[in-house]
C-alpha positions as a Markdown table, in Angstrom:
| # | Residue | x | y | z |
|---|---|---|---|---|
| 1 | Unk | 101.1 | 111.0 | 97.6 |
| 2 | Unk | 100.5 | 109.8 | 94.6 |
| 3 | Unk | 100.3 | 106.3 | 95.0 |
| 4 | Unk | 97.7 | 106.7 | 98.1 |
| 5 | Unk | 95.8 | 108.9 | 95.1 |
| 6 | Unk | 95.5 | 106.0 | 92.6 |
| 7 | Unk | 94.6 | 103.1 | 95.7 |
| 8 | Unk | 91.9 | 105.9 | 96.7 |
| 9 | Unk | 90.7 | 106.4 | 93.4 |
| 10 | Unk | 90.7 | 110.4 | 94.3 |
| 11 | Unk | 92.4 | 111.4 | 91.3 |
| 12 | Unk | 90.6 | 113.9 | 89.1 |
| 13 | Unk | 91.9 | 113.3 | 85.4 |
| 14 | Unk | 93.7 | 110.9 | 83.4 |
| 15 | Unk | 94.8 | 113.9 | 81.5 |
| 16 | Unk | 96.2 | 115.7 | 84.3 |
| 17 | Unk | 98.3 | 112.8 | 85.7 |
| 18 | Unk | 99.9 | 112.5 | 82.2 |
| 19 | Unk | 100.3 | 116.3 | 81.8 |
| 20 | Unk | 102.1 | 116.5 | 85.6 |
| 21 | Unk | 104.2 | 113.6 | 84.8 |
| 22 | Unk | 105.5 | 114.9 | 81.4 |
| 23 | Unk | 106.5 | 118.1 | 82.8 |
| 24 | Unk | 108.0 | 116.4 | 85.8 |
| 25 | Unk | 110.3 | 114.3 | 83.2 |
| 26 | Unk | 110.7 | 117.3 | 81.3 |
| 27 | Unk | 112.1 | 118.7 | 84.4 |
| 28 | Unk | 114.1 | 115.8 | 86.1 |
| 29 | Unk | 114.2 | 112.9 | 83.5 |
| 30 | Unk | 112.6 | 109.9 | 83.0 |
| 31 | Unk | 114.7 | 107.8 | 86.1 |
| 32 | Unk | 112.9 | 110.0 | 88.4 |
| 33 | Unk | 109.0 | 109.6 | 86.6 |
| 34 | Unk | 109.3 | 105.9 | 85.4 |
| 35 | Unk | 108.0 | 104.7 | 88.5 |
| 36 | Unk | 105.2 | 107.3 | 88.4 |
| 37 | Unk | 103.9 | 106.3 | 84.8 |
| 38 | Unk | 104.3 | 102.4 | 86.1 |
| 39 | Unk | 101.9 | 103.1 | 89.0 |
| 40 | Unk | 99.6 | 104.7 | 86.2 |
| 41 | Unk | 100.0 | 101.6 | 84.0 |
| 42 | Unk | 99.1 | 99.4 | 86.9 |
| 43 | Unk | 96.1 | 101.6 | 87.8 |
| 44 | Unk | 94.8 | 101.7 | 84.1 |
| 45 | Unk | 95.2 | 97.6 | 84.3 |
| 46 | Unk | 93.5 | 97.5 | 87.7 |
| 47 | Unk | 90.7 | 99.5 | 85.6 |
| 48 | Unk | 90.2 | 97.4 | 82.9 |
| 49 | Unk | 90.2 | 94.1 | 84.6 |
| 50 | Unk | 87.8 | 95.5 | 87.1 |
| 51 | Unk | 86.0 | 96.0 | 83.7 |
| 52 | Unk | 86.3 | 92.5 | 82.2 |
| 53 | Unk | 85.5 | 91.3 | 85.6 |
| 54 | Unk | 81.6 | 93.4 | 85.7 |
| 55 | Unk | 81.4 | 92.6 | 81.7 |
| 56 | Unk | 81.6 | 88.6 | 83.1 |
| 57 | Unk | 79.3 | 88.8 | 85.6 |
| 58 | Unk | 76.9 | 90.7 | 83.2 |
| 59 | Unk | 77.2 | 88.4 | 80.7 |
| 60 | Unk | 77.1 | 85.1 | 82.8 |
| 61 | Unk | 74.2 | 86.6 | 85.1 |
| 62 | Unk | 76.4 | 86.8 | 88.3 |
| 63 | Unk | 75.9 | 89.0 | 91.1 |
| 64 | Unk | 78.3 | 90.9 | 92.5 |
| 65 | Unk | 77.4 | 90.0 | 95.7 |
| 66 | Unk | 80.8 | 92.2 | 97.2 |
| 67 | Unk | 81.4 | 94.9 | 95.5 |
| 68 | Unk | 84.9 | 93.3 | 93.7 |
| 69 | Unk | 87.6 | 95.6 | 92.3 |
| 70 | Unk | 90.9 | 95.0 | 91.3 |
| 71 | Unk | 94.1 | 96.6 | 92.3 |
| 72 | Unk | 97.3 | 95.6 | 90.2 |
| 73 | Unk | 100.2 | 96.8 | 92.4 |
| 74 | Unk | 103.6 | 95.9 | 91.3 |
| 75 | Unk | 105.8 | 95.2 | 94.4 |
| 76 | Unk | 108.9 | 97.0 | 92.6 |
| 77 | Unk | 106.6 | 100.1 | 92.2 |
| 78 | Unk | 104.6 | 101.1 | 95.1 |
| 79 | Unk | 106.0 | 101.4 | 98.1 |
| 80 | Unk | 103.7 | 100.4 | 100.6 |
| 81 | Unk | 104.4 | 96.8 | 102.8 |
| 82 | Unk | 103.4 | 93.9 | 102.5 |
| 83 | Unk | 100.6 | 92.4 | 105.0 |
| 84 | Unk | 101.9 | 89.0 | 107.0 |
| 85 | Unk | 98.6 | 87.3 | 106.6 |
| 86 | Unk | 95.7 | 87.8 | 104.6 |
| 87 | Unk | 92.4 | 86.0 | 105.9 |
| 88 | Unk | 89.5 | 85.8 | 103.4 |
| 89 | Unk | 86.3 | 85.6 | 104.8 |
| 90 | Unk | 83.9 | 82.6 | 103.5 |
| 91 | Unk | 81.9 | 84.5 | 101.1 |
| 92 | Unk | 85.3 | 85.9 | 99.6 |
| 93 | Unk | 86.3 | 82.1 | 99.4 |
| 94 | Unk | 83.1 | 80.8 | 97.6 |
| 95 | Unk | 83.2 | 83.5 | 95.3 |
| 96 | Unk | 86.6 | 82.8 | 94.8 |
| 97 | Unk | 85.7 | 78.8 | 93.9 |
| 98 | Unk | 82.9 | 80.2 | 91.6 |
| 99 | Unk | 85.0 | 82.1 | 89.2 |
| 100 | Unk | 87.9 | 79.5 | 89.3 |
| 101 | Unk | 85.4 | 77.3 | 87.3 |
């Protein structure tokens, strides 16, 4: 439940999250919550380079013509499956080509 709260971005506080995971380590041990504070290392990264990503665009006068976020989500982590194929739609492509420059 937690992982489909951090891909939502439906989670309240950062504080809380820290707070329910150190009293769930406290309680069972860190094998059971290390995958929990992973998820919220990948969802702080997927933060910040969502960040770095607006910062870019601000700074370069670039529109973000999509709406682009990031979401870091380390296979070993989260446990959801893997698409068979992705298909990016033409604007994704050309915006893609842009920032590859």
């Amino acid at each position: 439940m937690l992982a489909k709260r951090l891909v939502a971005q439906s989670s309240t506080s950062e504080d809380c999250k820290q707070l329910m995971i150190s009293k769930l380590r406290a309680v069972c041990g860190f094998p059971f919550t290390s995958k929990l504070e992973r998820m919220l290392q990948d969802n702080d990264a997927s933060k910040n380079l969502t960040h770095e990503y607006r910062a870019y665009c601000k700074e370069k006068d670039v529109q973000d013509m999509v709406g682009f976020s990031v979401m870091v989500l380390n296979s070993t982590v989260w446990s959801f499956s893997t698409p068979s194929n992705v298909i990016l739609s033409i604007g994704v492509i050309i915006i893609y080509c842009f920032l590859k420059q």
